[in-house]
N, C-alpha and C positions, 0 to 999 in steps of 0.2 A: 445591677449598677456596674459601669465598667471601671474596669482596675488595672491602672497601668502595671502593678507588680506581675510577673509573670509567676506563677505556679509553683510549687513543687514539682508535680507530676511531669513535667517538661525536662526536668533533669535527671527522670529516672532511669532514665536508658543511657547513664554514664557507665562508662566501663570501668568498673574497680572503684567505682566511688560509694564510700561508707554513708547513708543516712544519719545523720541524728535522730536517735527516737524522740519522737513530742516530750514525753516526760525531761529526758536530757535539754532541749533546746530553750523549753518554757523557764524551767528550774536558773538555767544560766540568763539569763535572760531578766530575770525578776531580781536574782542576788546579786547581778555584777551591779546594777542599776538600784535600789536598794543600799546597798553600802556606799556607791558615791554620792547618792543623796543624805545617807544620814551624815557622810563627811560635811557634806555642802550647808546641809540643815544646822550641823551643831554650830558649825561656825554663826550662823543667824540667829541663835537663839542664846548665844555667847556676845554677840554685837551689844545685845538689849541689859541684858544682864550682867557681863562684867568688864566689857575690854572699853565702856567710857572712862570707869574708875583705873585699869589697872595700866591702862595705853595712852591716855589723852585727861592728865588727874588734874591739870592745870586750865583747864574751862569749866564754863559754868556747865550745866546737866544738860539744858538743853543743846549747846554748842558740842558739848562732846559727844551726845546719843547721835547729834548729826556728822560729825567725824566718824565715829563708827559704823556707821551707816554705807559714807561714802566708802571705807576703805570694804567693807561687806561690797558695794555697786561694782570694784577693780576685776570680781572675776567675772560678769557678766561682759566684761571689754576684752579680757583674756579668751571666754568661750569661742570666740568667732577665731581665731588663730589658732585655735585647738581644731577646730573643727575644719579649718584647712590642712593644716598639718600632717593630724591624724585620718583626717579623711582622705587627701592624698598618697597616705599607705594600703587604708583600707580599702582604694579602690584601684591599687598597684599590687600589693604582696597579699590581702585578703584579710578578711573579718577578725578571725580569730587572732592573730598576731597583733594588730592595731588596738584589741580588745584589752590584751593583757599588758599593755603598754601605756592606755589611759588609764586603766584602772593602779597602774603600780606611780605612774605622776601623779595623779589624785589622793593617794592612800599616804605618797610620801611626804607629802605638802601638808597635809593635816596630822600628821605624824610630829611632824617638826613644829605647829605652832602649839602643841601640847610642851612642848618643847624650849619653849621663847623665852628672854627675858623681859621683864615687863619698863617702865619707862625710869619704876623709881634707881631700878638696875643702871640701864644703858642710857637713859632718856629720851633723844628724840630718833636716835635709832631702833627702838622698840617697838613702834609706829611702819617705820621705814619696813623693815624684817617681816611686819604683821602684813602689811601690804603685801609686798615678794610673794610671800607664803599664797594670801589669798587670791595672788595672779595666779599661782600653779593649781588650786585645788581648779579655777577655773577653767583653765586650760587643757586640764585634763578631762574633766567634765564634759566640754567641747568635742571630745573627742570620743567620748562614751558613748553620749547618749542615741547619737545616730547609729553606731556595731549594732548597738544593743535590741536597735527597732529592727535593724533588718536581718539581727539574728533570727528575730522570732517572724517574719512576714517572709524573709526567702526561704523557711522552710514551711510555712504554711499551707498547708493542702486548699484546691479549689474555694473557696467561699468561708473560707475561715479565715481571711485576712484582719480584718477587723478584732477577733476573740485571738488572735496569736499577737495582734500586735499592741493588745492591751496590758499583756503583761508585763515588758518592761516600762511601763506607764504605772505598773503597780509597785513599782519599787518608790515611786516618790512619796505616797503617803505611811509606806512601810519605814520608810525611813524618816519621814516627819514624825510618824509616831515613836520612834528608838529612840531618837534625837531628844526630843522634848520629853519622853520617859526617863531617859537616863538624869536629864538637870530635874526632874520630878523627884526618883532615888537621891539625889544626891542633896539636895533642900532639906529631906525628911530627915538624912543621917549626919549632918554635920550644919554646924552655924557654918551665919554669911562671912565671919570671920576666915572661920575656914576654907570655905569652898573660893574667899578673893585670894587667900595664900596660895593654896595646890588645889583644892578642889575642881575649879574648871579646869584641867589639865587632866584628869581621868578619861572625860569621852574622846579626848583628841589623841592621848595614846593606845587606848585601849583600842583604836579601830584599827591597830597591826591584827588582832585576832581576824577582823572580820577582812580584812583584806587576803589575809594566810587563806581563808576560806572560797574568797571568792577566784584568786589564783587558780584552787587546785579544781572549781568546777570549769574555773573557763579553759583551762587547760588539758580537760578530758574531751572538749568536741574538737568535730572536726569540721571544716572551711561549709558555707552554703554551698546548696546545690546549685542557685542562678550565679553564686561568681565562680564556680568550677566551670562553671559549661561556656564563663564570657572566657576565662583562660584556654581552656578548649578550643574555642574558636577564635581565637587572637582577637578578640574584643577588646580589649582593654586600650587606655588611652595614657600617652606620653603625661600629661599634666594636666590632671582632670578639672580643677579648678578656674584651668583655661576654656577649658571645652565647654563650664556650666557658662562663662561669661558670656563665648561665644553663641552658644545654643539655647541659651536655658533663664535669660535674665527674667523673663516675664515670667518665669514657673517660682524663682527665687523672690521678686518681688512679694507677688502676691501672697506667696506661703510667709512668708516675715510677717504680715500684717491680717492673715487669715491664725497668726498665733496668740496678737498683740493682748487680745481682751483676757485671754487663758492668762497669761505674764501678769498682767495688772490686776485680776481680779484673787488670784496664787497668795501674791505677793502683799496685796491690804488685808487679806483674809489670814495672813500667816503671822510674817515680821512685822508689818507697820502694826497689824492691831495687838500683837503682843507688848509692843513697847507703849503702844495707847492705852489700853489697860492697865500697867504699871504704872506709868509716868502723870498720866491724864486721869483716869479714872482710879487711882490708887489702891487698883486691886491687888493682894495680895500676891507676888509672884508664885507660889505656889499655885493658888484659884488661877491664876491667869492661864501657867501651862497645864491647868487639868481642863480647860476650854478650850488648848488647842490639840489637845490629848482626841478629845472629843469630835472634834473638827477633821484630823486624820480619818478618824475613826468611818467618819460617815464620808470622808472622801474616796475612802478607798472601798466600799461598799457600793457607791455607785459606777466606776469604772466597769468593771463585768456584767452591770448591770445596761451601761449604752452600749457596750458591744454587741452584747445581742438583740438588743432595738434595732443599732445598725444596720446590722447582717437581713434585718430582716426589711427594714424602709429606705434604706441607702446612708451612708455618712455625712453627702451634702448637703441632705436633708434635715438627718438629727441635731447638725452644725447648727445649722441656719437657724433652728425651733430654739436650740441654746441660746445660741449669742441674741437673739430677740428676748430671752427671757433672762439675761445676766444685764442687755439695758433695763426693763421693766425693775430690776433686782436695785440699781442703783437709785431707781428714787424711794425706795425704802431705807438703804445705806443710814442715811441722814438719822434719821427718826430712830434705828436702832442702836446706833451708836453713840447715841447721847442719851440713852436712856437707863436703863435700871441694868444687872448682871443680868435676870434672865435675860430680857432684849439683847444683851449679847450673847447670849447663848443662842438665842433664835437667828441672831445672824450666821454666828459662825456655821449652823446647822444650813442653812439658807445656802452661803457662797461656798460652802466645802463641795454642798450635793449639785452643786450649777457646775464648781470646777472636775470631780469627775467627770461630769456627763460631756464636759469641752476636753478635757486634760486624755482619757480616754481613750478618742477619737484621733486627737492630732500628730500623735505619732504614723499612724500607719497613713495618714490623708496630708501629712509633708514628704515621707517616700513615694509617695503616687507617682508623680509625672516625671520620673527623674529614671531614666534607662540605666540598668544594673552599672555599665561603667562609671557612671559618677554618682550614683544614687546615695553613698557613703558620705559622699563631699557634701553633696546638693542638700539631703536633709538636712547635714548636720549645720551648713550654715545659715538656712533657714529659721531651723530650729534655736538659733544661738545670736542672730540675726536679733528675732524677736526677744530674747532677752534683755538684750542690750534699750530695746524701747520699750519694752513692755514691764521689764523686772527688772533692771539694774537700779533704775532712779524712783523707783514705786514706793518704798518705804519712805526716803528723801521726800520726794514730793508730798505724797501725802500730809507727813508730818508737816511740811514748811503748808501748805494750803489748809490746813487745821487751824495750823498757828497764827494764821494771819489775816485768814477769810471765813473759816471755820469747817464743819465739817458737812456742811451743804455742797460745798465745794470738790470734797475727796468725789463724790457722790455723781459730780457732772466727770470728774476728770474719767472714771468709771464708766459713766453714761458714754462720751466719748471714744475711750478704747473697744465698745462695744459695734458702737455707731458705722468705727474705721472697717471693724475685724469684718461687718455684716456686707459691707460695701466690696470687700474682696471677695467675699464667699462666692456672692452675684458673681464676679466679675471670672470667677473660675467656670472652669467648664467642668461635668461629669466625670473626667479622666485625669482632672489638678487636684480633687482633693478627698 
């Protein structure tokens, strides 16, 4: 299959330039991305569970679970500004440096809302601040997640683009599972009492350790080999976010909505049915995150597992079998999510192991088409693009089409994002995705 990323091998005849060993590139790669997601995660799985009561105490439950929700959707509007931003460093001053720079806005953002005072404190600035907060962890997010893919694909050796560029694709369920583990621990050791006092305020300071950590890895590599060799050869461009507008809109379309079904399918399978389980089905919130304990569990089991399909049938291809098989997925939606715990368990098993098999692939198949000087910018706002329609308004929505049409409906909206994503894939060529 052809791959627009150019090689490793292509940069090895640089003079004085240090490789990254695979062990060093994979490692930073999974943990920088991994800690911003469990940043990301905790805050979603804090939405559900405490910040209606402790942020917005003066609505009814379901008015506030939707408040919380929307200010949770602010950093998915923030991503795409992150991802110009930080992409416009990352494909001027280089990877490395843009890396440690999202990851410390990220870290610091979620650091502070451990931090907040709650509404009964400040009142309607407690709301306001939580918001702020969740613009930055976005933001910097934005700016992450694309270093992080082409950490691991521009050092990628020949035909292993797919199996390097799945690893920081595996930090999101690593960090789904940290996230929904730690409010798991924290359930077990202290009443609701407590955990609405200080309790949620543990996982959002304590990820200073995990960011201390991921500092000091991303801070021992050194720059890729393809953006040494674009420096090398005065490649690089004045304002690259210029250059995607000018060159590159039809690679940036179609990657936004070659992501949309992965976003929506994430996002009902995470957040929205975490708080439907509680809310709707009045399952125990412990039972409920031992289900999405589970759902991590099997999501990140099958990422390594399409990679090496990939590598072996092509990416456009294993796309295409997914997103055909995440519509079929949605007319089961309905049926299991109005039914007993197990039928949710069979779902969540169901949409975790469809979202590896997409989640996966789409890192390394939105850097395809995008030549090393903007490639930084290009994924990232592809990638962040698609949040914004796929996962900023996916829990929101869902829950308002439950509430008022029922859950037949989550089910089309589902069918839908699959429908859009399958019609892109077509409409790319061999070398887009």
């Amino acid at each position: 299959m052809t791959d627009a990323i150019p090689s490793v091998s292509s940069a090895n005849t640089l003079s004085g330039a240090r490789l990254n060993s695979p062990a060093r590139v994979l490692i930073a790669s999974l943990v920088g991305t991994t800690i911003e997601f469990f940043d990301f995660y905790v805050y979603a799985t804090a939405a559900v569970l405490v910040f209606p009561a402790l942020f917005f105490p003066n609505s009814d439950p379901t008015t506030a679970l939707l408040a919380s929700f929307a200010t949770f959707s602010i950093a998915f509007f923030a991503r795409p500004l992150g991802a110009v931003v930080f992409g416009h460093f990352g494909d001027r001053i280089g990877r490395k440096t843009t890396l440690v720079a999202a990851l410390l806005t990220m870290g610091i953002s979620t650091v502070v809302i451990g931090l907040l005072p709650t509404y009964e404190t400040i009142g309607v600035f407690a709301p306001l601040m939580l918001a702020l907060c969740r613009f930055g962890q976005g933001f910097g997010l934005g700016g992450e997640w694309g270093g992080a893919v082409l950490l691991a694909t521009e050092n990628a050796p020949e035909g292993k683009r797919s199996w390097y560029g799945m690893f920081p694709q595996l930090g999101a369920p690593v960090g789904l599972f940290l996230s929904s583990g730690v409010f798991w621990v924290l359930l077990h050791f202290m009443s609701q009492e407590a955990l609405l006092s200080w309790g949620w305020r543990v996982p959002f300071i304590a990820s200073i350790a995990l960011i201390a950590i991921g500092l000091w890895v991303r801070l021992s590599i050194t720059e890729t080999p393809d953006f040494q060799k674009a420096i090398d050869k005065h490649e690089r461009v004045a304002v690259p976010v210029a250059e995607l507008f000018r060159k590159h809109k039809r690679s940036m379309f179609l990657g936004t909505f070659v992501a949309l079904a992965t976003f929506v399918l994430f996002y009902i399978g995470s957040a929205y049915l975490l708080s439907y389980n509680v809310k709707v089905l009045k399952i125990p919130f412990v039972d409920a995150l031992e289900i999405q304990l589970l759902g991590s569990v099997v999501f990140g089991i099958f990422i390594p597992i399409v990679a090496k399909v990939a590598e072996r049938f092509g990416r456009r291809e294993v796309l295409i079998v997914t997103t055909v098989l995440i519509g079929l997925f949605s007319f089961l939606l309905p049926g299991l999510m109005t039914g007993t715990e197990a039928d949710i368990v069979i779902f969540v098993v169901l949409a975790m192991a469809l979202m590896g098999m997409t989640y996966g692939l789409i890192g390394t198949a939105l850097a395809a088409p995008f030549p090393t000087q903007v490639r930084y910018t290009g994924s990232s706002i592809t990638f962040n693009l698609a949040g914004i329609f796929g996962a900023s308004l996916a829990p929101y929505i869902a829950t308002w089409l439950q509430a008022n049409y029922g859950m037949v409906y989550v089910g089309y909206y589902l069918g839908l994002s699959a429908l859009i994503t399958l019609i892109c894939i077509l409409l790319s060529g061999k070398d887009e995705v």
